[in-house]
mmCIF file as gemmi writes it, N, C-alpha and C atoms, coordinates in Angstrom:
data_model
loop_
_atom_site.group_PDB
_atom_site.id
_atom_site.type_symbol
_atom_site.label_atom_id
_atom_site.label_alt_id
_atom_site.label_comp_id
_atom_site.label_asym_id
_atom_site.label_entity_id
_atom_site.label_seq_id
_atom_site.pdbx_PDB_ins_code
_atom_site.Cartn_x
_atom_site.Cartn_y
_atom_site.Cartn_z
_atom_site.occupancy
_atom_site.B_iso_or_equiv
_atom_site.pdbx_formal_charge
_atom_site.auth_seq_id
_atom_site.auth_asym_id
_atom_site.pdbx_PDB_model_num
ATOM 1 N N . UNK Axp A 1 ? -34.838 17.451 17.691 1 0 ? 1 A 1
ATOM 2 C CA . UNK Axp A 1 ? -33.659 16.855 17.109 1 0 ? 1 A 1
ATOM 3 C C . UNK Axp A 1 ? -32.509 16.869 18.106 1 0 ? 1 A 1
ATOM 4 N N . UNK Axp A 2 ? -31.86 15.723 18.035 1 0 ? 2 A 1
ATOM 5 C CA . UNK Axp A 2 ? -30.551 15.729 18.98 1 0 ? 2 A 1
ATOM 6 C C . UNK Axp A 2 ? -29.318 17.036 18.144 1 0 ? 2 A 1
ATOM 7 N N . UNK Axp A 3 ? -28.89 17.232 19.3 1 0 ? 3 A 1
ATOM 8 C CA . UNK Axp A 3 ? -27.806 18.279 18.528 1 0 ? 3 A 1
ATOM 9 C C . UNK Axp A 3 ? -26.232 17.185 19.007 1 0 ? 3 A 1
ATOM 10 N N . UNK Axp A 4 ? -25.474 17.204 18.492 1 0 ? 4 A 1
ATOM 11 C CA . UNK Axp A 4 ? -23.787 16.775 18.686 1 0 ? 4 A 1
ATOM 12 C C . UNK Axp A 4 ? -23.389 17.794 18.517 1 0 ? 4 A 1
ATOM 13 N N . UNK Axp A 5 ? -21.902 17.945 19.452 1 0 ? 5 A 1
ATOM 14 C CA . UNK Axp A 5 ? -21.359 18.995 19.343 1 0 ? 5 A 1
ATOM 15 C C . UNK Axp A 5 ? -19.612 18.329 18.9 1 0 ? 5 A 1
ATOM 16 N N . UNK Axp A 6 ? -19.46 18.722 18.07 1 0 ? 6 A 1
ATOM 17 C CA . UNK Axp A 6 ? -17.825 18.309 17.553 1 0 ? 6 A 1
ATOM 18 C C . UNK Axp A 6 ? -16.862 19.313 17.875 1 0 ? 6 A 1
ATOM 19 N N . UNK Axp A 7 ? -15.811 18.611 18.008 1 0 ? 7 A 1
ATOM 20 C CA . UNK Axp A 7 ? -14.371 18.833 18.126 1 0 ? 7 A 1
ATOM 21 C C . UNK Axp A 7 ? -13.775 20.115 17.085 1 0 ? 7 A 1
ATOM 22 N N . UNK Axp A 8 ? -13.211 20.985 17.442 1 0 ? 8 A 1
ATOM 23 C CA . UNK Axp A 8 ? -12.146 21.778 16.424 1 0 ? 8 A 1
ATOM 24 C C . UNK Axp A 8 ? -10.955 20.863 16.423 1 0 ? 8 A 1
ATOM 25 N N . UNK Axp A 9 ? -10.868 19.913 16.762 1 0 ? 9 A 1
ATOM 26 C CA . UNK Axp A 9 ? -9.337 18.936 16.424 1 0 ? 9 A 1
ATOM 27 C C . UNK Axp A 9 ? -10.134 18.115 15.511 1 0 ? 9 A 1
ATOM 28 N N . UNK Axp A 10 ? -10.992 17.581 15.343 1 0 ? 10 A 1
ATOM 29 C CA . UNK Axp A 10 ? -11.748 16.307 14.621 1 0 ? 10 A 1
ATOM 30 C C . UNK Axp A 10 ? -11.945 17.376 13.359 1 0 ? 10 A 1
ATOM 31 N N . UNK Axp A 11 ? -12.451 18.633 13.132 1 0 ? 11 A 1
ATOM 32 C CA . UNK Axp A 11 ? -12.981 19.516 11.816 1 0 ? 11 A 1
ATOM 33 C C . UNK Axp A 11 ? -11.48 19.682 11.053 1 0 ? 11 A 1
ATOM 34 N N . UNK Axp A 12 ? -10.592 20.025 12.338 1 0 ? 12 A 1
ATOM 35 C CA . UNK Axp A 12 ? -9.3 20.453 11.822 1 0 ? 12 A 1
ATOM 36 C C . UNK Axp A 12 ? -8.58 19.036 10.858 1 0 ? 12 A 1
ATOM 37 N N . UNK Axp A 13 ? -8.799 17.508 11.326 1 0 ? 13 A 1
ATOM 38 C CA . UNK Axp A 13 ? -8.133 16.823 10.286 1 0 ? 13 A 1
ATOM 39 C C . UNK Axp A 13 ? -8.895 16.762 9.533 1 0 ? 13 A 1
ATOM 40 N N . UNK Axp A 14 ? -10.409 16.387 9.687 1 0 ? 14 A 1
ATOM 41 C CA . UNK Axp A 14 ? -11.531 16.227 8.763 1 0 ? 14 A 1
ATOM 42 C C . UNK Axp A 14 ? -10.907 17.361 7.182 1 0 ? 14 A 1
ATOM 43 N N . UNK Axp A 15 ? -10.238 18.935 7.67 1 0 ? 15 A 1
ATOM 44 C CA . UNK Axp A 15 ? -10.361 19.726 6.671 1 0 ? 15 A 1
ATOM 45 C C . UNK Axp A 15 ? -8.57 18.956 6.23 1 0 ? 15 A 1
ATOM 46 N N . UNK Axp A 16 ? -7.384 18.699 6.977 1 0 ? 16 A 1
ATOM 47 C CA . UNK Axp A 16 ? -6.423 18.668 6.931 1 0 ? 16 A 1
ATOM 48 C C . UNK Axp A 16 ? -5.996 17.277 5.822 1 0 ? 16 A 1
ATOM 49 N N . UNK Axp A 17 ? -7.046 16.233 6.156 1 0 ? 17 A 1
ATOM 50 C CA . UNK Axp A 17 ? -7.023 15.131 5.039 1 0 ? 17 A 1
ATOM 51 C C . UNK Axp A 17 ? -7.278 15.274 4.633 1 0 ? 17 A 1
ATOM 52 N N . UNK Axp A 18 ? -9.037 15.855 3.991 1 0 ? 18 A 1
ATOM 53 C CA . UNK Axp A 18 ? -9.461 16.107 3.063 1 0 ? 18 A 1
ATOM 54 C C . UNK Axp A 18 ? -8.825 16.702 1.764 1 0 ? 18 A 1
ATOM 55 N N . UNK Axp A 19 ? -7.551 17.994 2.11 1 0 ? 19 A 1
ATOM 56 C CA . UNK Axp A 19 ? -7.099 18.487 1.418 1 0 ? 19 A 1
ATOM 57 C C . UNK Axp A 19 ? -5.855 17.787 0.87 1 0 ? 19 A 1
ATOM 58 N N . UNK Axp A 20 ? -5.176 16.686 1.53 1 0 ? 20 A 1
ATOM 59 C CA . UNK Axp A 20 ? -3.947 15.761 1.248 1 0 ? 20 A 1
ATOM 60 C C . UNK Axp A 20 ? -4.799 15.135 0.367 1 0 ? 20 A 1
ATOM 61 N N . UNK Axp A 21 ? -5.969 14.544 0.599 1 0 ? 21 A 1
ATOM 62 C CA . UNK Axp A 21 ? -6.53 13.869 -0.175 1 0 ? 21 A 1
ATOM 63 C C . UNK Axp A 21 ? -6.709 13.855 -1.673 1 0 ? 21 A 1
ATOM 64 N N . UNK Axp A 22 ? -7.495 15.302 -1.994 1 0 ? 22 A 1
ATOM 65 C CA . UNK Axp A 22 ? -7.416 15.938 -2.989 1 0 ? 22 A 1
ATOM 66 C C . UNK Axp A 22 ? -6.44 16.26 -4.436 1 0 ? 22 A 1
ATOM 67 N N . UNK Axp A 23 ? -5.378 17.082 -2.834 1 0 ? 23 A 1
ATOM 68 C CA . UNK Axp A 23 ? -3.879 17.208 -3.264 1 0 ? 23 A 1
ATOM 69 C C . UNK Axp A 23 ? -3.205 15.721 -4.693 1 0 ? 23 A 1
ATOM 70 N N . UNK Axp A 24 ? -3.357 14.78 -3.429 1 0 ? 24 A 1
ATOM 71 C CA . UNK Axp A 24 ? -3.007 13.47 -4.186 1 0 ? 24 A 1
ATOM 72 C C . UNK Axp A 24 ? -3.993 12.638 -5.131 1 0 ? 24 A 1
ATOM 73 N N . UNK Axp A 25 ? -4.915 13.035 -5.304 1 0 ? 25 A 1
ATOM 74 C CA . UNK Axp A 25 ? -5.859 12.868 -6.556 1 0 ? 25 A 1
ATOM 75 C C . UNK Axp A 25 ? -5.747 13.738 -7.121 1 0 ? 25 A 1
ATOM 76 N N . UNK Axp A 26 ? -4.995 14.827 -7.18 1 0 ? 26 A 1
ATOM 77 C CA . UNK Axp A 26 ? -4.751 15.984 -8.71 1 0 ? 26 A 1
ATOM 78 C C . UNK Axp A 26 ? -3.35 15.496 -9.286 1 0 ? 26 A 1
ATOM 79 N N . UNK Axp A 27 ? -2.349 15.024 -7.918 1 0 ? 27 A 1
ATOM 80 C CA . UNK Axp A 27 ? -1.589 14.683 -8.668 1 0 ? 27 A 1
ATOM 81 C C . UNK Axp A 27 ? -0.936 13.265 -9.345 1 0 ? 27 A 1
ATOM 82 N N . UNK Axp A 28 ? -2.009 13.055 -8.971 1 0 ? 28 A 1
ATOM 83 C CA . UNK Axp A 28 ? -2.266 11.543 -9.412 1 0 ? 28 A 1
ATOM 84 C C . UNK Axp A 28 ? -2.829 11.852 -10.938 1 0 ? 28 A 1
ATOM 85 N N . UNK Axp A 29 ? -3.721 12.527 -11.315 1 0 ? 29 A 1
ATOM 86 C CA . UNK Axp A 29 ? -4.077 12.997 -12.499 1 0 ? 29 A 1
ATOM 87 C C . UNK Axp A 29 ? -2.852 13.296 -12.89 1 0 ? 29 A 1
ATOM 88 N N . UNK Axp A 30 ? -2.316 14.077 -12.66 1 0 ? 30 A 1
ATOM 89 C CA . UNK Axp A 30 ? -1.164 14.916 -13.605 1 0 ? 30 A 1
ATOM 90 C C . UNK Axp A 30 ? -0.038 13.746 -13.898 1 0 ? 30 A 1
ATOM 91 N N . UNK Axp A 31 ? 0.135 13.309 -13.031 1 0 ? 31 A 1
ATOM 92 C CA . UNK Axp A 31 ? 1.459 12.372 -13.656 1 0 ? 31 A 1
ATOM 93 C C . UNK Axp A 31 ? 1.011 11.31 -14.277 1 0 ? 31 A 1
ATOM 94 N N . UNK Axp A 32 ? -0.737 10.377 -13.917 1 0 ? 32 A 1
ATOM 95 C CA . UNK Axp A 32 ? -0.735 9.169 -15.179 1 0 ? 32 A 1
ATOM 96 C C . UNK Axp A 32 ? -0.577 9.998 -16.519 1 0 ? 32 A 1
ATOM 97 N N . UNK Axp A 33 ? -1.247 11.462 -16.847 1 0 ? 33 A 1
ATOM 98 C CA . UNK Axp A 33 ? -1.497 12.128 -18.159 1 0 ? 33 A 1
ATOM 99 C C . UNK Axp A 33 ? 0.119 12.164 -18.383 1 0 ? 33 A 1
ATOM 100 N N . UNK Axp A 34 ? 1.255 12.881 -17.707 1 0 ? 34 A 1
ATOM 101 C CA . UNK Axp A 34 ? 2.447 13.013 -17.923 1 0 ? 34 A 1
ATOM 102 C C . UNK Axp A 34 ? 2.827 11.842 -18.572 1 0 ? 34 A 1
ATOM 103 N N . UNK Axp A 35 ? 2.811 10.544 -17.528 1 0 ? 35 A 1
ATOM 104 C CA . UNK Axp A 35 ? 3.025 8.926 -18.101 1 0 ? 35 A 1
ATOM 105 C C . UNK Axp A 35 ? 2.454 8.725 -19.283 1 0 ? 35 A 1
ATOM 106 N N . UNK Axp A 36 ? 1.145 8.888 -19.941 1 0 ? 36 A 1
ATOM 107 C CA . UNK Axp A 36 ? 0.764 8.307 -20.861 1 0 ? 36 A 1
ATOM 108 C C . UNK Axp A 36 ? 0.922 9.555 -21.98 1 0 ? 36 A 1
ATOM 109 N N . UNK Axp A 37 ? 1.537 10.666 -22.049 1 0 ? 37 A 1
ATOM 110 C CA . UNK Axp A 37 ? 1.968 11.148 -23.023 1 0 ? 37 A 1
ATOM 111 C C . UNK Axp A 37 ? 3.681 11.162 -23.332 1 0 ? 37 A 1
ATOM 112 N N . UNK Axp A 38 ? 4.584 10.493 -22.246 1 0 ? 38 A 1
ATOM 113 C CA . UNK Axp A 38 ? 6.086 10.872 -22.138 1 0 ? 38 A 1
ATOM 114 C C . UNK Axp A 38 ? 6.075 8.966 -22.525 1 0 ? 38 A 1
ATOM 115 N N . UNK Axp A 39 ? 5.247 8.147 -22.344 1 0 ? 39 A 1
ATOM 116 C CA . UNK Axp A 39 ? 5.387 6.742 -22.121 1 0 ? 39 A 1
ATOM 117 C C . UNK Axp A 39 ? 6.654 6.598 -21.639 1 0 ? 39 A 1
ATOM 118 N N . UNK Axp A 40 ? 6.254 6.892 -20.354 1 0 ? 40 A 1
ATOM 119 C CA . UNK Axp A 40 ? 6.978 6.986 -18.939 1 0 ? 40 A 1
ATOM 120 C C . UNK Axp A 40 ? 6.527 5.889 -18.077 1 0 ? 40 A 1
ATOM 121 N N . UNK Axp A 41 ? 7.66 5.017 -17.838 1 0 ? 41 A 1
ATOM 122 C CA . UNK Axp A 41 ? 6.878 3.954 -16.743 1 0 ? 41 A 1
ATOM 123 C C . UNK Axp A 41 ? 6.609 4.472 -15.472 1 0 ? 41 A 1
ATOM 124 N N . UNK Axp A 42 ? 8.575 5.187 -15.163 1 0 ? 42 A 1
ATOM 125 C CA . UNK Axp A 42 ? 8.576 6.062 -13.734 1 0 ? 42 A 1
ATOM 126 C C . UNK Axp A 42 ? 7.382 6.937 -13.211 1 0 ? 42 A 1
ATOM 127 N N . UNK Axp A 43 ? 6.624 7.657 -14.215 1 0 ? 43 A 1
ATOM 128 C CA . UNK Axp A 43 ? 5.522 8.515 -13.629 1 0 ? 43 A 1
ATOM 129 C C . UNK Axp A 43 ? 4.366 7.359 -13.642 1 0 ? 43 A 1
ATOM 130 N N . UNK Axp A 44 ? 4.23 6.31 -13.933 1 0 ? 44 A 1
ATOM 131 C CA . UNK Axp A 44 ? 2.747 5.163 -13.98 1 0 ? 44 A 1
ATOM 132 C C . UNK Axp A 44 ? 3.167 5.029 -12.412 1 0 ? 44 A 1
ATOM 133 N N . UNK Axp A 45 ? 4.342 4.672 -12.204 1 0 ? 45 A 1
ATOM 134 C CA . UNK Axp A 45 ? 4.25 4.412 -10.738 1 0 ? 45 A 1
ATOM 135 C C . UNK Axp A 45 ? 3.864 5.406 -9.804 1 0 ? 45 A 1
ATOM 136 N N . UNK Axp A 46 ? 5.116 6.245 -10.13 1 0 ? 46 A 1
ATOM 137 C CA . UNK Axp A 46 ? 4.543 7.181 -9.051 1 0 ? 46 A 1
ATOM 138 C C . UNK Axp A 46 ? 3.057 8.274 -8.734 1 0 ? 46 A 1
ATOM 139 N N . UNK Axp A 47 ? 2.079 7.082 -10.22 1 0 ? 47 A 1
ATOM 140 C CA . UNK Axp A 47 ? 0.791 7.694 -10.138 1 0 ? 47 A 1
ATOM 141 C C . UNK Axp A 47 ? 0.151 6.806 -9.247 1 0 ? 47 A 1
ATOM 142 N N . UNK Axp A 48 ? 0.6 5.706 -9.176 1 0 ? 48 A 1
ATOM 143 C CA . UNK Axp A 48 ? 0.459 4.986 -8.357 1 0 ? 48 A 1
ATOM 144 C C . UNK Axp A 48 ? -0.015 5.1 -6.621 1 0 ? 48 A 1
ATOM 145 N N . UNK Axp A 49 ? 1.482 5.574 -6.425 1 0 ? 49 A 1
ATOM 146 C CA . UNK Axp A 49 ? 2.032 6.272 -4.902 1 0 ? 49 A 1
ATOM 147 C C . UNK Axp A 49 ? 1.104 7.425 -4.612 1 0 ? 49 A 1
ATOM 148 N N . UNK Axp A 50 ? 0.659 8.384 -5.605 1 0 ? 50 A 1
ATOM 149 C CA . UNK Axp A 50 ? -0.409 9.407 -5.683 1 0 ? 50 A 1
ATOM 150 C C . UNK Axp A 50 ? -1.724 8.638 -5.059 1 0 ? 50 A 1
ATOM 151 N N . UNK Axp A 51 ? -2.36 7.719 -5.634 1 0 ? 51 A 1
ATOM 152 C CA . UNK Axp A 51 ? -3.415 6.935 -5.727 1 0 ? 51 A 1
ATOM 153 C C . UNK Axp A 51 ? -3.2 6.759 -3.984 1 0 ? 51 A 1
ATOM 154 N N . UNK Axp A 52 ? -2.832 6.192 -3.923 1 0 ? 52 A 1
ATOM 155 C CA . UNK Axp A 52 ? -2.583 4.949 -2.424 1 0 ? 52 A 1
ATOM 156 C C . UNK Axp A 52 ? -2.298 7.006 -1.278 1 0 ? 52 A 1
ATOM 157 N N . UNK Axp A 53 ? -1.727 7.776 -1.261 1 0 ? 53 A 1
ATOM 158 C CA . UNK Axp A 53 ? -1.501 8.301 -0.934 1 0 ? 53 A 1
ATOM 159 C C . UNK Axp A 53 ? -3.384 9.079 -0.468 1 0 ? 53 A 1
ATOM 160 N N . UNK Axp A 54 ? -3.662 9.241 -1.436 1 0 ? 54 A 1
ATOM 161 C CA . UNK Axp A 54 ? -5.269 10.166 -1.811 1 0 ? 54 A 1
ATOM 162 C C . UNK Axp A 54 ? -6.283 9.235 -1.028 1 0 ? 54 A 1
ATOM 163 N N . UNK Axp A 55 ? -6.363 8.359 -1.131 1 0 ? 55 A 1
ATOM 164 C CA . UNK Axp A 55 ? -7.261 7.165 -0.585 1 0 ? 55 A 1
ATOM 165 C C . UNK Axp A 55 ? -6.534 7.02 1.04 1 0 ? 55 A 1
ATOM 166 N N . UNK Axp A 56 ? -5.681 6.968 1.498 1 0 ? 56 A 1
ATOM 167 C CA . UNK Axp A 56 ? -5.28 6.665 2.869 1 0 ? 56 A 1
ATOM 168 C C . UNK Axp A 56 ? -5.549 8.026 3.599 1 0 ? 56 A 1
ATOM 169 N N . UNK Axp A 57 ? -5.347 9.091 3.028 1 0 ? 57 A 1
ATOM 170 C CA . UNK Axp A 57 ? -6.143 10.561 3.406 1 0 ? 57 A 1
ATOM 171 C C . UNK Axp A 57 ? -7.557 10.655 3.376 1 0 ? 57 A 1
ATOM 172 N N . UNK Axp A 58 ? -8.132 9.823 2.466 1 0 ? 58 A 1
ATOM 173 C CA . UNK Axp A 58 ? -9.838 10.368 2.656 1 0 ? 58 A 1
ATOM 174 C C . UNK Axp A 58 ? -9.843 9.193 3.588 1 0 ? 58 A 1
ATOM 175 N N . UNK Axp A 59 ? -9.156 8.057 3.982 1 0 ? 59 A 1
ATOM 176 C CA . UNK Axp A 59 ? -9.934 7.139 4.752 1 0 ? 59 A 1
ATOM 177 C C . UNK Axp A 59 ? -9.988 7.488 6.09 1 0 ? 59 A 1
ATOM 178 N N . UNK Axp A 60 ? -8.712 8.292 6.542 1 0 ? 60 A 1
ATOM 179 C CA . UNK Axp A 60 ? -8.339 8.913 7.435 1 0 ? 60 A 1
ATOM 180 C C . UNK Axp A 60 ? -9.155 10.128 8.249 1 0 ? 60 A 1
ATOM 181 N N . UNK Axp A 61 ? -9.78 10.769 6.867 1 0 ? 61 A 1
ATOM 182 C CA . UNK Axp A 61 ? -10.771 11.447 6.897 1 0 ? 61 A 1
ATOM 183 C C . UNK Axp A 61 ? -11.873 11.335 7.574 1 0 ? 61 A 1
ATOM 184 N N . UNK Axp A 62 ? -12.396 10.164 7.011 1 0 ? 62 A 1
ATOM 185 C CA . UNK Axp A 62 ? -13.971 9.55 7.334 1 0 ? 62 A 1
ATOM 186 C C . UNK Axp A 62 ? -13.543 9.013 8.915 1 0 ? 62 A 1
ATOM 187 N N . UNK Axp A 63 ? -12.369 8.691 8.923 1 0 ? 63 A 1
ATOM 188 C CA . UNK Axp A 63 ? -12.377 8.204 10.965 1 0 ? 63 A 1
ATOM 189 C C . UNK Axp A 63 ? -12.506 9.52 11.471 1 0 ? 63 A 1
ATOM 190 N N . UNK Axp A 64 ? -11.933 10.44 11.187 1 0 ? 64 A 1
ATOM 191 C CA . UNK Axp A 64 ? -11.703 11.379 12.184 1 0 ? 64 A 1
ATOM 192 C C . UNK Axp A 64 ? -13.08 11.9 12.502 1 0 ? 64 A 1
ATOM 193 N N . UNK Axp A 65 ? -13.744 12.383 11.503 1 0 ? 65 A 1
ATOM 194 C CA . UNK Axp A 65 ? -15.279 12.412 11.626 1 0 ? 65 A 1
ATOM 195 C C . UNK Axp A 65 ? -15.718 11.322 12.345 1 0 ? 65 A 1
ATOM 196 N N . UNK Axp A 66 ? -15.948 10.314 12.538 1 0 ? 66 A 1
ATOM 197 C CA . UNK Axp A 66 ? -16.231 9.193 13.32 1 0 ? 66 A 1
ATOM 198 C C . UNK Axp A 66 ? -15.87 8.992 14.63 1 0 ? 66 A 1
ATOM 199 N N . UNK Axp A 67 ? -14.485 9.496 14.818 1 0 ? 67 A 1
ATOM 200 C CA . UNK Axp A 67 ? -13.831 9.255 16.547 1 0 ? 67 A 1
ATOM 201 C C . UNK Axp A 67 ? -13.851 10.654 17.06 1 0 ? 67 A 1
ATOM 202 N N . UNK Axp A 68 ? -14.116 11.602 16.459 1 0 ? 68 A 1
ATOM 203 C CA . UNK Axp A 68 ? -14.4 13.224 16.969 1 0 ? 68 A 1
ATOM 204 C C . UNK Axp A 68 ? -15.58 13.41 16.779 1 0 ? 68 A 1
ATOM 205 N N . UNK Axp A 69 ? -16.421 12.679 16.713 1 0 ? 69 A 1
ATOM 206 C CA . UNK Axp A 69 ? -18.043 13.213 16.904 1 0 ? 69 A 1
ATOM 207 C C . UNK Axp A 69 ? -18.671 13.511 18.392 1 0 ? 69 A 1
């Protein structure tokens, strides 16, 4: 089997987005539930900004794994 040997800068964002990522998919949970129990428009959006936030971190993710291999 071929072995690759990776980067501690490539593991380090790999772990560093991953966790923004997360971060912003919990709180993306918490504020649509906030929104749809306060029928709050302000928190629909800014579940929004959560969303777009969580997704640009895992995409970020998957490069770094990719350009630090």
């Amino acid at each position: 089997m071929a072995e690759t040997e990776s980067s501690d800068l490539g593991k380090g964002l790999v772990v560093t987005f991953s966790v923004l990522g997360a971060l912003g998919a919990l709180a993306m949970g918490g504020s649509s539930f906030l929104a749809f129990a306060n029928h709050d428009d302000t928190l629909q959006l800014l579940s929004g900004v959560f969303l777009t936030v969580a997704l640009l971190a895992s995409g970020i993710a998957v490069a770094a794994v990719h350009l630090y291999d």
